[in-house]
N, C-alpha and C positions, 0 to 999 in steps of 0.2 A: 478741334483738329482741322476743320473745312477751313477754318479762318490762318490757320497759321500756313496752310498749305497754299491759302489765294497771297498772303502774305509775300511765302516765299518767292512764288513765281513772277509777283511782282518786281521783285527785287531783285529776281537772278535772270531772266527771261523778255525778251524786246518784246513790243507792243502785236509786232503779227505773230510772234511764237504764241504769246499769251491768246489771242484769240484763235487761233488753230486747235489750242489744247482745250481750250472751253467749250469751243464747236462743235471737237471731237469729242467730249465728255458728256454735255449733252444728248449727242446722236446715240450713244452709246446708252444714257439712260431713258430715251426717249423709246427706245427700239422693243419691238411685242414679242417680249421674253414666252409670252407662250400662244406663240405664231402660229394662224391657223388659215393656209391662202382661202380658204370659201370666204374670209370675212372681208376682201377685197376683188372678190369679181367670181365670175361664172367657172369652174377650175374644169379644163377637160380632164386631164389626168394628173398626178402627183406621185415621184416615184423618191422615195428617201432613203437612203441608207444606215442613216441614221436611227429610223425607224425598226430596222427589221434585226431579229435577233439569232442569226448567221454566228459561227462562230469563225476566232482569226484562220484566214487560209482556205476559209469552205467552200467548194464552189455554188455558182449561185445558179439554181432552177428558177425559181420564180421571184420575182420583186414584186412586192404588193403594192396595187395603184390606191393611197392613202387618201385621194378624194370620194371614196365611195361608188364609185362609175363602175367599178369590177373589170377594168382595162387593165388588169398583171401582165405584167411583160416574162416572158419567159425562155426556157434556153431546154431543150432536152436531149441533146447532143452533149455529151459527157465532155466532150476535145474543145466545144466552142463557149461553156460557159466561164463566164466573167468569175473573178476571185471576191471574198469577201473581206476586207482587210480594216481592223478597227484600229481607232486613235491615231490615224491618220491628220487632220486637218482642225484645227479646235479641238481636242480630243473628239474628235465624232469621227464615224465609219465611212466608208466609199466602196464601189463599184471597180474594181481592177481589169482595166482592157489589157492583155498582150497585145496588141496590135496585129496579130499574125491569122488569128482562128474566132476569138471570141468575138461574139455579140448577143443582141436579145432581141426576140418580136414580142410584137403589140399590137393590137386592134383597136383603134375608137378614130372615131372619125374629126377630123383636124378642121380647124375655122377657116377664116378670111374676112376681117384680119385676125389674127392668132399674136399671142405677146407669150415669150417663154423666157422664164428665168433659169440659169441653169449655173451650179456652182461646180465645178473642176479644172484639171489642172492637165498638160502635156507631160509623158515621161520623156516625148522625143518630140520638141516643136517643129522644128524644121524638117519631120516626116509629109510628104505631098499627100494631101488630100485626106486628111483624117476623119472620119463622119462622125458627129455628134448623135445627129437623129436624123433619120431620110425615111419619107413618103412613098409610095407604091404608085404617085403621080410627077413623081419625082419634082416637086414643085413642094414649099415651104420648110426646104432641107437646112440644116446646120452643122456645116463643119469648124473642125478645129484645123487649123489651118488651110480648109478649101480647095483652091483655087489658085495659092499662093503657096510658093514654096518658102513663106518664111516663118516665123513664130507669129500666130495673130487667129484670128476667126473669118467665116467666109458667110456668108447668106445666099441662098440661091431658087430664087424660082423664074425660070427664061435666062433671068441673066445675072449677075456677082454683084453684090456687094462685099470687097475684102477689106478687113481691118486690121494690120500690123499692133501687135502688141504681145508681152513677154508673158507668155503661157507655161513658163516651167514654172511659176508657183498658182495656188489654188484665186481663182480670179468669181465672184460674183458676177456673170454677164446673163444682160437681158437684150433680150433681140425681139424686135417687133416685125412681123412682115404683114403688108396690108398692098391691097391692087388698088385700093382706092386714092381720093388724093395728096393724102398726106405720105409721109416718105416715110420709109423701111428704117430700123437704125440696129445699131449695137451698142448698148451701155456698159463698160467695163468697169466692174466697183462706184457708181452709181454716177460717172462723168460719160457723155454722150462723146463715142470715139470714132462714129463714122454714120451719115448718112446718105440715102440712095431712094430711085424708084424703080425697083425688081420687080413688082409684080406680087402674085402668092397665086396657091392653088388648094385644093383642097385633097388630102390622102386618107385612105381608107385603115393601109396596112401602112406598120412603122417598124423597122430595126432602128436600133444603140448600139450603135457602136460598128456600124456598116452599111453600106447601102443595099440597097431591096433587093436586088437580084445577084449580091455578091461577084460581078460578072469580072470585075478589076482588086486590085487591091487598095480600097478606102479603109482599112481596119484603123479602129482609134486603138494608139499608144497611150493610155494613162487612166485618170482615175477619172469621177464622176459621183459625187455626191448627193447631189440630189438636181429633179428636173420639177420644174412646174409651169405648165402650160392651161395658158386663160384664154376663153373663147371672147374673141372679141381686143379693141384695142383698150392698153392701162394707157388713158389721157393725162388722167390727171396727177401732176407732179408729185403733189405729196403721196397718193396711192402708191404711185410706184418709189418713190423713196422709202417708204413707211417697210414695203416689202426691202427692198434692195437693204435698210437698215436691221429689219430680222433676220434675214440671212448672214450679213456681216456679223453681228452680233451673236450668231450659232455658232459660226465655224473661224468666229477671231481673224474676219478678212476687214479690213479697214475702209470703210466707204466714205467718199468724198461725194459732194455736193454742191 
């Protein structure tokens, strides 16, 4: 079967289709079908939705932090929690923000530098200022859309790093923020889509899905599948491909390289 398939594509397929589809069939079986972030760095907290057995539509109290640290993020306001919603993205579950009311706190104490992978998606991109996840120092925050009023991601501690890109479907992005000398970036599906030197800070307390003192309206519009944030910076390329490929390979999002 393998033979008659390399055949075909031989035959039917020009020389850079053919290596795209090889590349990408590779990355697809090379990727750690049972993905476990401790086996690639120091994990502050881990929050999956996938994980947790919510039923469709239920709202969510608590999100269990799956790194073992006992950092649950949670919601006890009946109006503000997040929805549960399954078969969403790869058949797997996600976090449902309205944009309007909900979000979720957390306690653990955040790095510098700090590397967070985070897979979701915009129900409204072009909403100003969307928060992903925001500090109680307001420093190593991540929005969806920022900063910028257009579909993309922001990074923020002192000052913006923003990155333009199409956020209405489900996107693998990892964001590294570090004060030190190397530079801050955004990886989107596993290609480096912006980088900067912002700075970082260190936070105590963390909301999802708004910022810390609610004082404005940053609520996130959409979903949110899973976050993972590593103390310290992921250097090394294959590391974080190896990651950015388990992910893509969980929720059926296509990672380049």
């Amino acid at each position: 079967m393998k033979t008659k398939l390399a055949l075909f594509l031989a035959l039917c397929l020009p020389a850079c289709a053919q290596f795209n589809f090889f590349n990408a069939l590779s990355t697809w079986k090379s990727a750690d079908t049972n993905f476990n972030p401790a086996n690639y760095g120091t994990v502050i907290v881990w929050y999956a939705a996938r994980k947790e057995s919510y039923s469709n539509g239920a709202s969510v109290g608590t999100v269990t932090d799956w790194s073992g640290g006992g950092h649950n993020a949670t919601q006890t306001n009946s109006s503000a929690k997040p929805t549960f919603q399954t078969n969403v993205v790869g058949g797997q579950s996600v976090f449902r923000f309205n944009g309007t009311t909900n979000f979720l706190n957390a306690t653990f104490t955040s790095a510098d530098p700090m590397t967070a992978f985070i897979v979701w998606k915009s129900a409204n991109p072009t909403k100003y200022s969307q928060s992903i996840l925001y500090g109680d120092s307001a420093q190593g925050n991540i929005y969806g859309s920022g900063g910028i009023s257009t579909s993309g991601a922001t990074l923020y501690s002192g000052s913006w790093l923003e990155v333009p890109f199409d956020t209405s479907s489900f996107v693998v992005m990892t964001c590294r923020q570090t004060s030190g000398t190397e530079n801050s970036f955004i990886n989107v599906n596993g290609l480096t889509s912006g980088t900067g030197t912002i700075g970082s800070g260190v936070s105590s307390s963390w909301v999802i899905g708004d910022i810390y003192d609610h004082s404005v309206d940053e609520f996130l519009q959409g979903d949110i599948a899973e976050i993972i944030l590593y103390n310290g910076q992921i250097d090394n390329s294959g590391t974080m491909q190896a990651i950015e490929d388990a992910l893509g390979a969980i929720y059926g999002i296509t990672i380049m390289h």
